[in-house]
N, C-alpha and C positions, 0 to 999 in steps of 0.2 A: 504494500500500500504506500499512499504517498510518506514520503519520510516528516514527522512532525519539526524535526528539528532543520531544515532544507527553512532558505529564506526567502521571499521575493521583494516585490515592491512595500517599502513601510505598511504594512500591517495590523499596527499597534497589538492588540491582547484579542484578536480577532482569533477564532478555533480557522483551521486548515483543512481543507477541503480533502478528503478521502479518493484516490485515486489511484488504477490499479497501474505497478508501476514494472511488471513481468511481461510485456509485451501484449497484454489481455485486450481485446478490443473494447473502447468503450464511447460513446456517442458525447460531441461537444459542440457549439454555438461559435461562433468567430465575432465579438462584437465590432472591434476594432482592429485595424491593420496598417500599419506603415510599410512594410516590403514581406520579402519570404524568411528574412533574418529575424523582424521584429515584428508579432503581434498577440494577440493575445487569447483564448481559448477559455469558454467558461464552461462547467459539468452541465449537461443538457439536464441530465436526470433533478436538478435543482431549479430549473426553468419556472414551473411551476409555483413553487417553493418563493423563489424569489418576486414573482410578478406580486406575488399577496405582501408578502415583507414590505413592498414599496410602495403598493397602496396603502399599508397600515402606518408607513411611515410619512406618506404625505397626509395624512389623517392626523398625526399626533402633532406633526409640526404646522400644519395649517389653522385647525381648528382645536388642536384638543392642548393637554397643557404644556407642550411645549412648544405653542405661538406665543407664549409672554416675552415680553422683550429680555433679552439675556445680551447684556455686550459683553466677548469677552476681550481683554488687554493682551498687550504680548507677552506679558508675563504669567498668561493664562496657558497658551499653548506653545504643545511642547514637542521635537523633530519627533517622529515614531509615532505620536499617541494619533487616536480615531475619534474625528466629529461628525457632525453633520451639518453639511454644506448646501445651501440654496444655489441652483448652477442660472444666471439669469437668462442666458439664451434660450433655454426651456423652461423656466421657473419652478425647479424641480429637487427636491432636499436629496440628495446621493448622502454614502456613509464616505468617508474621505479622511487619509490618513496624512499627516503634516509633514511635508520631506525636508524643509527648513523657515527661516525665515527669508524675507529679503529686505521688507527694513519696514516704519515703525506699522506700516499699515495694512501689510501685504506679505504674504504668506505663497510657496508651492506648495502643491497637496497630489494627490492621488486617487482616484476614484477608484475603490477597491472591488469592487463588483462588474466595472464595464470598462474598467481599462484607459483610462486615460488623465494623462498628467495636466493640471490645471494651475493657475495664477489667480488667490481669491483675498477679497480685500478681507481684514479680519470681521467685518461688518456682516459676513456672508455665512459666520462658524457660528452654531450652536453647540455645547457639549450634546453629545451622542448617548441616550438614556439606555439603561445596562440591558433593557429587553430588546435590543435591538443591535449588543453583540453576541447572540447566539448562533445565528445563522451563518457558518464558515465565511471567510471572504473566496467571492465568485470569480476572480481572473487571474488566473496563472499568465506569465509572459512564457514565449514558444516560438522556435523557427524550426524550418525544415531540415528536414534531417538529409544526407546523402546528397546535396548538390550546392554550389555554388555558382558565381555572377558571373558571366560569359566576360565581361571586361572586372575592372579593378572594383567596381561596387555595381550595386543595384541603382539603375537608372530610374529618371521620373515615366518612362513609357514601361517601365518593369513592377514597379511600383503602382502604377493606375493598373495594368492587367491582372495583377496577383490582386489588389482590392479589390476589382470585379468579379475575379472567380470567388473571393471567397467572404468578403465581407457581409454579416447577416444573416447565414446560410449555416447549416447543423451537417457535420460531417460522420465520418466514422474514425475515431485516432489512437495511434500506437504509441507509446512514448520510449524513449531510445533511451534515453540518459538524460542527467542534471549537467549542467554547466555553469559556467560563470557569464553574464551578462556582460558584452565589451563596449556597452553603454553605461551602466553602471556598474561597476564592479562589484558593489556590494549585493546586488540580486543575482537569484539563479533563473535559467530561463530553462525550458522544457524544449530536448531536441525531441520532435515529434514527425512520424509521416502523417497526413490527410487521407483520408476516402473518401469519395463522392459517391454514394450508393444509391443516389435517386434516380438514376437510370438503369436501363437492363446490365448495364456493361462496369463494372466497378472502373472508376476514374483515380490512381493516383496523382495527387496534384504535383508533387514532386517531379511525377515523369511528365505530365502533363507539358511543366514548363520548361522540362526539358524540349519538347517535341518542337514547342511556339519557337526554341532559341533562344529566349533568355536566360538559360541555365545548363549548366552541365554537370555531368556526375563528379563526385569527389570520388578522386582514384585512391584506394586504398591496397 
């Protein structure tokens, strides 16, 4: 199973998602993507699970009691620990873990459930009420496993086709090994293969992008 002691993106005191980690098949969601090196992968089987967590959380933070006004100071939060964050492009409370400050008013954070790193003013943080760290956090980081970039990096027309194939979209995935993230050092990222089993013909994405030419196998 997943290893409890393996770390990802700041977390705070959030439980770890259960993951089978012997090459077992098992079904995952793609929320977000930046290329085939960097994106992120969340347990389908908690799909469910999570959709009610977020309506119970825009419930508590909206209308129940934790719409009272709370400021907190920056001596309130702290690099690691888990709030809850108002995102205003969608006006929407996410759980969100603090990766440092940046200065007196403004905060990096992490959205730990759908994968994406954020810039929030401290005006945006509520502390995070304890029933609403139960529910594991939802997004592992993960690249594919067995290929690399046909030149020195992933291109932006490499980058748009690997989002299209798979951003949004529930796959079937294997996971290879832990590694160390060469974005952030201090995170593990998940070497993973893809299946696309929604058709007659199982689609590895891997080979996939081999096929298009933006990738080729790692000679081993």
């Amino acid at each position: 199973m997943f290893p409890s002691n393996s770390t990802f993106p700041s977390t705070g005191d959030l439980p770890s998602p259960d993951l089978p980690m012997d090459g077992t098949y098992f079904d995952v969601n793609i929320p977000s993507a930046v290329n085939p090196w960097n994106f992120f992968i969340q347990p389908y089987k908690d799909g469910k699970e999570l959709k009610q967590w977020m309506l119970n959380l825009q419930e508590y933070y909206n209308t129940g009691p934790g719409s009272k006004k709370y400021q907190l100071t920056l001596n309130d939060v702290k690099p690691g620990e888990c709030y809850v964050a108002l995102h205003h492009p969608d006006n929407t409370w996410y759980r969100a873990c603090v990766n440092q400050t940046i200065d007196n008013d403004s905060i990096s954070a992490f959205f730990v459930d759908y994968g994406q790193y954020v810039v929030l003013n401290l005006k945006q943080l509520k502390p995070l009420h304890s029933k609403f760290k139960k529910l594991p956090f939802q997004v592992l980081k993960a690249r594919l496993s067995g290929i690399t970039p046909v030149g020195q990096k992933w291109s932006v027309d490499d980058c748009r086709i690997f989002q299209e194939l798979v951003v949004g979209k529930q796959f079937v995935c294997t996971i290879k090994e832990i590694g160390r993230d060469i974005l952030h050092d201090n995170d593990n990222v998940l070497s993973v293969f893809l299946i696309d089993t929604s058709t007659n013909v199982d689609i590895q994405i891997h080979r996939l992008l081999i096929r298009k030419g933006i990738a080729v196998p790692i000679k081993t």
